[in-house]
C-alpha distance (Angstrom), angle and dihedral (degrees) to the residues before:
residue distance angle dihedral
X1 . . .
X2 3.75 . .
X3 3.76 121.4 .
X4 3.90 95.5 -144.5
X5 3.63 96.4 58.5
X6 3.54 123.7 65.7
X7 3.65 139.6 158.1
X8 4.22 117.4 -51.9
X9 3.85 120.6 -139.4
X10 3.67 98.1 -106.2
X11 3.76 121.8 51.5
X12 3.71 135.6 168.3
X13 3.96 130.8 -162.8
X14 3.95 124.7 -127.3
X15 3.47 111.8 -106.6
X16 3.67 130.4 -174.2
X17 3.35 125.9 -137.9
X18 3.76 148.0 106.5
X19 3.75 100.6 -76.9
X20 3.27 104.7 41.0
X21 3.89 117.5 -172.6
X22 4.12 117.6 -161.0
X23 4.07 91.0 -98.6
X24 3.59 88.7 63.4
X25 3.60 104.5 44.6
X26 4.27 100.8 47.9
X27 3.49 108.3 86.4
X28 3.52 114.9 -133.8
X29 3.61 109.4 -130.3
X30 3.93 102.9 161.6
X31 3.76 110.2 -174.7
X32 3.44 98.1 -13.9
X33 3.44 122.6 108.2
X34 3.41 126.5 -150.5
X35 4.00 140.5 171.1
X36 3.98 110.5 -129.7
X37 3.40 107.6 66.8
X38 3.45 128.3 120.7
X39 4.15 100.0 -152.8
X40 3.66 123.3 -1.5
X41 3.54 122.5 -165.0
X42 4.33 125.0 -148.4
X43 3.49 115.2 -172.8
X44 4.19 113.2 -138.5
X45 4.20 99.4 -159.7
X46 3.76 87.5 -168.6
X47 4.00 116.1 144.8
X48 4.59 99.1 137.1
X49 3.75 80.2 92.0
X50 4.03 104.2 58.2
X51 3.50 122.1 117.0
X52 3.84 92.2 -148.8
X53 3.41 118.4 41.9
X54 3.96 116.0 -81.7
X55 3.41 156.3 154.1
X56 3.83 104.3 -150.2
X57 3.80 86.0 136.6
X58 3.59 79.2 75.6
X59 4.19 96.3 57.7
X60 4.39 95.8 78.7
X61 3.53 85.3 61.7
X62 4.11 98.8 41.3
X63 3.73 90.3 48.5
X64 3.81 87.1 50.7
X65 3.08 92.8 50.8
X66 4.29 98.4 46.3
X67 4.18 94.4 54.4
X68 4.17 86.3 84.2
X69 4.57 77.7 73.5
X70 3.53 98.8 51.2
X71 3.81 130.2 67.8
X72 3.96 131.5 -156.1
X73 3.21 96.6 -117.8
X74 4.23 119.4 90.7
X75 3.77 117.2 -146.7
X76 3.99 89.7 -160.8
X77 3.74 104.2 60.6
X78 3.98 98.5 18.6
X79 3.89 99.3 -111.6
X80 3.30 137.3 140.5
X81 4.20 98.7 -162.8
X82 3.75 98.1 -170.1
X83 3.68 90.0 126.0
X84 3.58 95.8 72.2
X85 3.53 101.1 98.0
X86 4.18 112.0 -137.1
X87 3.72 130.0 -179.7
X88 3.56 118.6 -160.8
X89 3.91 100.8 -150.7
X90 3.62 100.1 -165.4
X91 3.80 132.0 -118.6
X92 4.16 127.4 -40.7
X93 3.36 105.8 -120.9
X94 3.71 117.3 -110.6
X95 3.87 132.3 -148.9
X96 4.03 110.2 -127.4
X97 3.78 97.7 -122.5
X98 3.75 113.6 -2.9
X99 3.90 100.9 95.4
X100 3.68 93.2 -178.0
X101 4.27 88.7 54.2
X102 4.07 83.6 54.4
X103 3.53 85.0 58.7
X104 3.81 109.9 49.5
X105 3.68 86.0 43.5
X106 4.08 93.3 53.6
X107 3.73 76.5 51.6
X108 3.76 105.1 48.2
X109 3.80 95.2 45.8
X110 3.78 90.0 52.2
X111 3.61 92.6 51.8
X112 3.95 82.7 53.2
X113 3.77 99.4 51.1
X114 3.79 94.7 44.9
X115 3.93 80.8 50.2
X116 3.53 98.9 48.9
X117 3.83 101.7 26.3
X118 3.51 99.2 38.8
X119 3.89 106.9 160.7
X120 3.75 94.1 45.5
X121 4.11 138.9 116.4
X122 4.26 102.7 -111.9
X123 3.49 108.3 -147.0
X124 3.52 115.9 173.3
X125 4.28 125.3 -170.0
X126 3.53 116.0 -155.7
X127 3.11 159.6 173.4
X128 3.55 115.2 -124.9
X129 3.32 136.8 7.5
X130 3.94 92.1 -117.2
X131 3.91 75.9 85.0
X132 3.31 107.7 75.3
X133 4.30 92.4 67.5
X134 3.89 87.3 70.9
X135 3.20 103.2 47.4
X136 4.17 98.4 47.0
X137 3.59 80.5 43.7
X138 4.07 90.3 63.1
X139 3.25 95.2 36.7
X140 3.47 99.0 58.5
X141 4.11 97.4 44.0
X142 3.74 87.2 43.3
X143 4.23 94.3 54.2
X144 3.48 97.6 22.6
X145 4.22 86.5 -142.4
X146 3.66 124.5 130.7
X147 3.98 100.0 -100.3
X148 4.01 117.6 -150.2
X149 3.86 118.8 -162.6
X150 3.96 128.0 -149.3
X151 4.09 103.1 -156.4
X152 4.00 119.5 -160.9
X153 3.69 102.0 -157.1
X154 3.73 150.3 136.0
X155 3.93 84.2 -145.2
X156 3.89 143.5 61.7
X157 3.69 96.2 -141.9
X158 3.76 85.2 -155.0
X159 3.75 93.1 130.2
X160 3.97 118.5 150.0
X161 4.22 111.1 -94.8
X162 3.95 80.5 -156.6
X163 4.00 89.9 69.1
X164 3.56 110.5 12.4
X165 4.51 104.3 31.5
X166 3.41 127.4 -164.4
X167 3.98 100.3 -11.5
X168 4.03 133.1 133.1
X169 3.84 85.1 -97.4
X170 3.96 93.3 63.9
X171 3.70 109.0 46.8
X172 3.43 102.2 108.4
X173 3.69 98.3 34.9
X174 3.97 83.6 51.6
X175 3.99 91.2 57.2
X176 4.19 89.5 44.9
X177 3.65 90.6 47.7
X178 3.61 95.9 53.1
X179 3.70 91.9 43.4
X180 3.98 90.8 -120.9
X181 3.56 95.3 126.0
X182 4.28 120.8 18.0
X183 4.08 117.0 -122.7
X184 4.01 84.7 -126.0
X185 4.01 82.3 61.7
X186 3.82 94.2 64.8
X187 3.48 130.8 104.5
X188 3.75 116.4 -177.4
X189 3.78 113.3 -178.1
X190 3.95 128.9 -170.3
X191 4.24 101.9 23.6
X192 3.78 107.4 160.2
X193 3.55 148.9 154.1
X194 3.78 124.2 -1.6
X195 3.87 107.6 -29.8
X196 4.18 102.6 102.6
X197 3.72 126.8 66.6
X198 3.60 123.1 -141.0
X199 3.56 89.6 -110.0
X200 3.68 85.8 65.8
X201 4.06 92.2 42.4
X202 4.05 88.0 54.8
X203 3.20 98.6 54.2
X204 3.99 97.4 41.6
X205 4.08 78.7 60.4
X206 3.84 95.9 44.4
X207 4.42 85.7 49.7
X208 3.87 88.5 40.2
X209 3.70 88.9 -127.0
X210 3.57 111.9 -176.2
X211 4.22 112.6 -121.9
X212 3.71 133.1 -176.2
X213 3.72 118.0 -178.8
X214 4.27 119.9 -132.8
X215 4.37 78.6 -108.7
X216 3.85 92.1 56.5
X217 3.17 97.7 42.6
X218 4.45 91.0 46.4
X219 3.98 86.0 48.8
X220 3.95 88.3 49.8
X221 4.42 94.2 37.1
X222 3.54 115.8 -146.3
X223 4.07 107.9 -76.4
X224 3.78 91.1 54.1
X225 3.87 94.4 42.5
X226 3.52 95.2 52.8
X227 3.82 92.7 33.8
X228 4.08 85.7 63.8
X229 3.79 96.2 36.1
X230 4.40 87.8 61.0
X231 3.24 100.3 32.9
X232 4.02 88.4 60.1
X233 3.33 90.1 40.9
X234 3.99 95.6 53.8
X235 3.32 89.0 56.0
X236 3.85 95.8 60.4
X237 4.04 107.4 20.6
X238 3.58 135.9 61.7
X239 3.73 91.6 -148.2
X240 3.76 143.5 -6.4
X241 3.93 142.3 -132.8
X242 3.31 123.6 -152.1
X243 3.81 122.6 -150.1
X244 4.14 124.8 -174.3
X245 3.90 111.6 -164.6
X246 3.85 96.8 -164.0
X247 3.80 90.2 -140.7
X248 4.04 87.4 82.8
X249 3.27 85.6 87.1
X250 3.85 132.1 81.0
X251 3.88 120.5 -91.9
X252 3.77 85.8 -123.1
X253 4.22 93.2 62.5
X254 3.85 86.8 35.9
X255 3.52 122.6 43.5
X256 3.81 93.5 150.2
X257 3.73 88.1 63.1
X258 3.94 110.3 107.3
X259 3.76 85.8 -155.3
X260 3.53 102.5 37.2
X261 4.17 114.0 142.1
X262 3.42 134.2 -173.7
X263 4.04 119.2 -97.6
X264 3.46 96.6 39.9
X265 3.92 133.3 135.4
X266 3.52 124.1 -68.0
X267 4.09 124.8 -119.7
X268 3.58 89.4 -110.9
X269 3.76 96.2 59.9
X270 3.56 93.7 41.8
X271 3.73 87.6 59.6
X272 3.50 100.6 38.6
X273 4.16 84.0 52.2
X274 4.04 86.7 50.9
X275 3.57 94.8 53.3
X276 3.86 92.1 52.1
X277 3.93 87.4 52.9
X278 3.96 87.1 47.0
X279 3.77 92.5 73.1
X280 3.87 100.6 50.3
X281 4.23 102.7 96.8
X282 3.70 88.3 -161.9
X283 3.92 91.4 72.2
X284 3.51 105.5 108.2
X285 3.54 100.8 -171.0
X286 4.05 145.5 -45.7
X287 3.70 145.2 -152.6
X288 4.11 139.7 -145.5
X289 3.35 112.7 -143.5
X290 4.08 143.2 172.6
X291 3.85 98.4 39.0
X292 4.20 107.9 137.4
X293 4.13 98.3 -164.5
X294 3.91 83.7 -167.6
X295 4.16 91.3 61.8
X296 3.89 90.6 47.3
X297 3.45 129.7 103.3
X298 4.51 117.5 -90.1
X299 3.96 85.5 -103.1
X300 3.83 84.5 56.5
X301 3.78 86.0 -130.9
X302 3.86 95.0 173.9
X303 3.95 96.2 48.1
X304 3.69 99.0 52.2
X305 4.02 88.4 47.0
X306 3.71 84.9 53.0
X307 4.15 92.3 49.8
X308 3.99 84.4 42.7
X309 3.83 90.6 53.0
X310 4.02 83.8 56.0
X311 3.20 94.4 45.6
X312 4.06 89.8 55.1
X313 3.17 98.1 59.7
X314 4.21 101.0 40.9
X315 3.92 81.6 53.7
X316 4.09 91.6 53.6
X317 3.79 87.0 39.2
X318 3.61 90.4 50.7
X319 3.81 90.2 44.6
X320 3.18 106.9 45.0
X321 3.98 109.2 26.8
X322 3.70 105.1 29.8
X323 3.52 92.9 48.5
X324 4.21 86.5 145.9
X325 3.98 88.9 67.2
X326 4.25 92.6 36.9
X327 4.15 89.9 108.0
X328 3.52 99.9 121.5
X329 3.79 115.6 87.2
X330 3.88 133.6 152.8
């Protein structure tokens, strides 16, 4: 049991049976911590902590509540990957105005999962992307390994603590400041257009932050980008964190994005980009982050692309690294 996790508002039970949609194959496991797993998932309903107005706190309980329109099986690679065995763990419980108390308990109840699911996937649905500091933060004291990070995102997040704290436009910069992670270790994938200041560009240079615009990345395709981004990264880091700011994509595939811009990526090349990071076993774990259900369109367009993106990458996991449980085929 952890004390800063506790049950979320929506829950589901595990059914078996021949067509199994997503709400009956997580296991709900709220609180209760438990070696065996393959993936567990925590939802962070943090939003005090946006820059823009948002309520990503909302998003755990919207992607809950989506699974009941999405099956196990995958019509692209032929699989049905119910035997990955997932826990959904339930929500971290959040203070109601101390931002700072949200944090150190996002950080405390991932030091307990990694303690008391050790061998498992950590995927983590936020909130905002003020999330993500915490959780590299507790992953790093807990394993003691140097910890790279691949960031999807329109943004740096390089903002100055000094003047703007512990916000979803400081993460990184937080986790460079503090030396828990090392600029070199960065990989931020999809920057474009007209959303960073030079401020932001200087000191990405100065932390030797690694960036590769949406065009790079569409000359290179999504194999070959992520192909590069690893097998740098392999050669450096002992493992690697993955973090999806859901404002990479364009405002037209994500209207429930606060920060959502024009020229971004498309859902299709965020996917295809997830299942390339789905085959790498030295991912330790990832989060999606600034998605406000309450902003999106009445078909909830954005949150089902969100569950979809999860759903990419358990079926490459599932594919490609659990090859031992990959018995069910159409």
């Amino acid at each position: 049991m952890s004390e800063f996790i506790g049950a979320p508002a929506t829950t589901w039970n595990r059914v078996e049976h021949e067509d199994m949609k997503v709400k009956d194959w997580i296991v709900p496991s709220f609180g209760k911590l438990t070696e065996g797993f393959d993936i567990v998932i925590t939802g962070i309903p943090l939003s005090r902590s946006s820059i823009s107005a948002s309520a990503a706190s909302e998003y755990p309980d919207f992607f809950r509540k989506s699974w009941q329109f999405f099956s196990t099986y995958s019509i692209d690679d032929n699989v049905d990957f119910r035997h990955l065995h997932v826990a959904d763990l339930g929500d971290v419980k959040m203070h109601g105005t101390n931002i700072l108390q949200c944090h150190t308990n996002i950080e405390r109840a991932m030091m307990d999962i990694q303690i008391y699911c050790p061998n498992s996937f950590y995927v983590q649905i936020g909130g905002d992307h003020s999330i993500t500091a915490p959780i590299v933060r507790a992953i790093t004291q807990h394993t003691g390994k140097r910890v790279g990070i691949v960031q999807f995102d329109t943004h740096l997040d390089l903002r100055a603590t000094e003047s703007d704290g512990p916000t979803n436009g400081t993460p990184i910069r937080q986790l460079l400041d503090t030396g828990v992670v090392r600029g070199e270790d960065v990989y931020n994938i999809g920057l474009h257009g007209f959303y960073n200041a030079p401020s932001l560009i200087k000191a990405a240079d100065e932390y030797g932050v690694n960036r590769i615009t949406l065009k790079q990345f569409r000359k290179n395709g999504a194999e070959q980008q992520i192909a590069e981004v690893m097998n740098s990264l392999k050669e450096k880091v002992d493992i690697v964190y993955v973090t999806v700011d859901m404002d990479v994509l364009d405002i037209t595939y994500a209207p429930g994005v606060p920060a959502s811009t024009p020229g971004g990526m498309r859902s299709d090349e965020l996917f295809d980009l997830l299942y390339e990071v789905g085959k790498y076993d030295f991912v330790y774990g990832m989060d999606f982050v600034c998605l406000d259900p309450h902003r999106d369109s009445r078909e909830q367009q954005t949150v089902k692309t969100g569950v979809y993106a999860f759903l990419t990458v358990m079926t490459s996991r599932f594919v490609h690294l659990y090859s031992e449980k990959n018995t069910v085929t159409m």
